[in-house]
C-alpha positions, -999 to 999 in steps of 0.1 A, spaced: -598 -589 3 -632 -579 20 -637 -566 54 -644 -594 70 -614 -618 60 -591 -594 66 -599 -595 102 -588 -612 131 -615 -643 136 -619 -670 164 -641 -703 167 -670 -695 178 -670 -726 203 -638 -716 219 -658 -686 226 -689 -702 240 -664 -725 260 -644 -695 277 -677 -683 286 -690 -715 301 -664 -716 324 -657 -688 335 -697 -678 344 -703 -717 355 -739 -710 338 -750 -750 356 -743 -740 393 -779 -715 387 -813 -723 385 -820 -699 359 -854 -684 343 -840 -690 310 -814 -710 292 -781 -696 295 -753 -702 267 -761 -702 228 -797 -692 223 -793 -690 182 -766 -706 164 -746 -690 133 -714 -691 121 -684 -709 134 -663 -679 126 -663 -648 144 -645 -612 136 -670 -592 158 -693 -597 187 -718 -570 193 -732 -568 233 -764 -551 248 -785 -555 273 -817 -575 260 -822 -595 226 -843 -576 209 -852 -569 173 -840 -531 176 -803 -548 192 -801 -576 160 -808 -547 134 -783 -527 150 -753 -557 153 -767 -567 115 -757 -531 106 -725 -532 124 -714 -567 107 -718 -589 137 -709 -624 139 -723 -629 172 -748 -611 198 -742 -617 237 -771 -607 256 -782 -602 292 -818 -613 288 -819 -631 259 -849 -649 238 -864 -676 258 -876 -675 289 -890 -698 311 -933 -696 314 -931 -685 273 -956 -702 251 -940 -733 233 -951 -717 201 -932 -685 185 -944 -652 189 -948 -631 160 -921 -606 175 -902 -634 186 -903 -653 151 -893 -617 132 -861 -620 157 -850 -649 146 -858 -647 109 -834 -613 112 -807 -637 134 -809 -669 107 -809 -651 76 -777 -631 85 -760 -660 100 -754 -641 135 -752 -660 170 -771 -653 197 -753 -659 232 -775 -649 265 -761 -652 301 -785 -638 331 -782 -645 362 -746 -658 362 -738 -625 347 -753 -607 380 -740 -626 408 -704 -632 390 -673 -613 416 -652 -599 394 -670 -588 359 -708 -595 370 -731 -565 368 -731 -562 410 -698 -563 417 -689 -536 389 -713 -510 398 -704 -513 436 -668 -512 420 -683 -476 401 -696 -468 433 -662 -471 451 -669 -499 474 -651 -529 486 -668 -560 482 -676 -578 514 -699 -606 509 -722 -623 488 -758 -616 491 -797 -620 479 -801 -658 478 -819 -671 449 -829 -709 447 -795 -715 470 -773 -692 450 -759 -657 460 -770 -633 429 -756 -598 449 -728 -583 468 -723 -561 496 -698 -533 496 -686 -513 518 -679 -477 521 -636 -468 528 -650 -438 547 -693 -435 555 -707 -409 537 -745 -394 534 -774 -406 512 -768 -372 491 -736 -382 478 -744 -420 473 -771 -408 449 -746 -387 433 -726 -418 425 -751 -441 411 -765 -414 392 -725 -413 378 -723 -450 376 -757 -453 357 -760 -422 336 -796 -412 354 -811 -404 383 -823 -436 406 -855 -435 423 -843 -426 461 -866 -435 496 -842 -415 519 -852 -435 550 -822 -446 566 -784 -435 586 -771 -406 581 -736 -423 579 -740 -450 551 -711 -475 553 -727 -512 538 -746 -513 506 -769 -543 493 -762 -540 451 -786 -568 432 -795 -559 399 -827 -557 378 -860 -566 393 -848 -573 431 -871 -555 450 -882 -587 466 -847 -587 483 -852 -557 505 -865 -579 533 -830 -596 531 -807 -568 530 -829 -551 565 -821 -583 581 -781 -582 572 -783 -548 590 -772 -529 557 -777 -485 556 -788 -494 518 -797 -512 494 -800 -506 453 -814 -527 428 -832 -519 395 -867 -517 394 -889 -506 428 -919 -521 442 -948 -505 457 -942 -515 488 -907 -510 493 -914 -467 502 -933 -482 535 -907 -511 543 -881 -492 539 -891 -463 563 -901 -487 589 -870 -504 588 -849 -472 587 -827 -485 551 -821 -460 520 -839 -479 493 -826 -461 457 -845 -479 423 -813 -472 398 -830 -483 364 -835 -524 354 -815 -517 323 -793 -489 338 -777 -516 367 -769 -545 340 -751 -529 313 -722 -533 334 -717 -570 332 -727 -578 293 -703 -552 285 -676 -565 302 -676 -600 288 -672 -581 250 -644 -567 261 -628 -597 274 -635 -616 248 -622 -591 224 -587 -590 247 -584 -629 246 -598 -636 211 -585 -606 191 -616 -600 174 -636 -565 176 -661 -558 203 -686 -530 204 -717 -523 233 -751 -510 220 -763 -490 240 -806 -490 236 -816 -471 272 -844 -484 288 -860 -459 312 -877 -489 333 
């Protein structure tokens, strides 16, 4: 009996349809399609995870046996060119020829309360979630948390660097008690603006922006830059591991560290 067939496998739409409802992909207006990007086959013993579909993730799953990839940023984007890319096209040829799936979920993965990549790292940062937060096109993508006890800007850089595995980018500009934390994943810079006028000591997203070191001091907010890929491995993660709990098939993350 080979590997594959003697494993536990489940239906592939069953899957996709656990996933549907419990991210609610259609309450977002998304960049990107959410859901099955590239379809394989029905059955499926193992689902791979990572962070963003790329050639370097589908090698990797191929290697490992995957029936299916879930990824936070997946293939298609909105504003890409109707026709293939080369790099894109090599993706897929490497997808259709090994009969893997390609699942993608973005921002319903970010704003979701309980296993979305915002509410886990301010759950890795020991906070208690308190609201949603950062509007995007009428829907909350963030959360804020709050401290059980304030503490200083010296030990909430110690914890992200713990939650994230490196060392965010820190604008020290604001209390020296920090008690309420804007989290919002990624590129959120933009959302700095928000979180001064919810009156928060910090906020942490992903990626900076230029003008964030000036906004932030005038505003008197910590501003910490913990890594694009570093805040969402949280959330992606996650779903393999629930799916491999409720399915009883086999789960494993990639891990491909991006230092943006």
């Amino acid at each position: 009996m080979s590997e594959r067939t003697a494993q536990a496998t489940a239906d592939r739409d069953a899957i996709l349809d656990y996933l549907e409802e419990l991210l609610r992909p259609g309450d977002f207006a998304d960049y990107c399609p959410n859901g099955l990007q590239v379809p394989g086959r029905k059955e499926i013993a193992k689902v791979v995870t990572g962070v963003s579909a790329t050639l370097e993730l589908f090698e990797a799953a191929a290697e490992l046996g995957a029936d299916m990839v879930i990824a936070h940023h997946g293939i298609f984007w909105n504003g890409n060119p109707e026709a293939l890319s080369e790099p894109q096209a090599r993706r897929l040829k490497l997808l259709l020829g090994e009969g893997i799936n390609l699942a993608a979920y973005h921002l319903p993965l970010d704003a979701h309360g309980e296993i979305g990549n915002n509410a886990l790292l301010c759950e890795a940062l020991g906070l208690k979630l308190d609201g949603s937060f950062g509007d995007h096109r009428g829907n909350a993508i963030g959360w804020t948390g709050r401290a059980a006890e304030p503490f200083d800007v010296a030990e909430l850089t110690a914890r992200v660097t713990r939650a994230t595995g490196r060392d965010p980018l820190v604008f020290a500009n604001g209390p020296d008690a920090i008690e309420r934390i804007g989290v919002i994943s990624g590129a959120a810079a933009g959302h700095l603006g928000e979180a001064i006028g919810a009156g928060l000591d910090a906020f942490i997203t992903g990626e900076p922006a230029e003008r964030v070191m000036a906004e932030s001091a005038e505003a008197g907010i910590h501003f910490l830059a913990a890594g694009h890929y570093a805040t969402e491995t949280f959330g992606v993660r996650r779903i393999g591991e629930l799916i491999a709990e409720r399915f009883g098939v086999t789960h494993e993350f990639v891990d491909l560290p991006n230092p943006v």
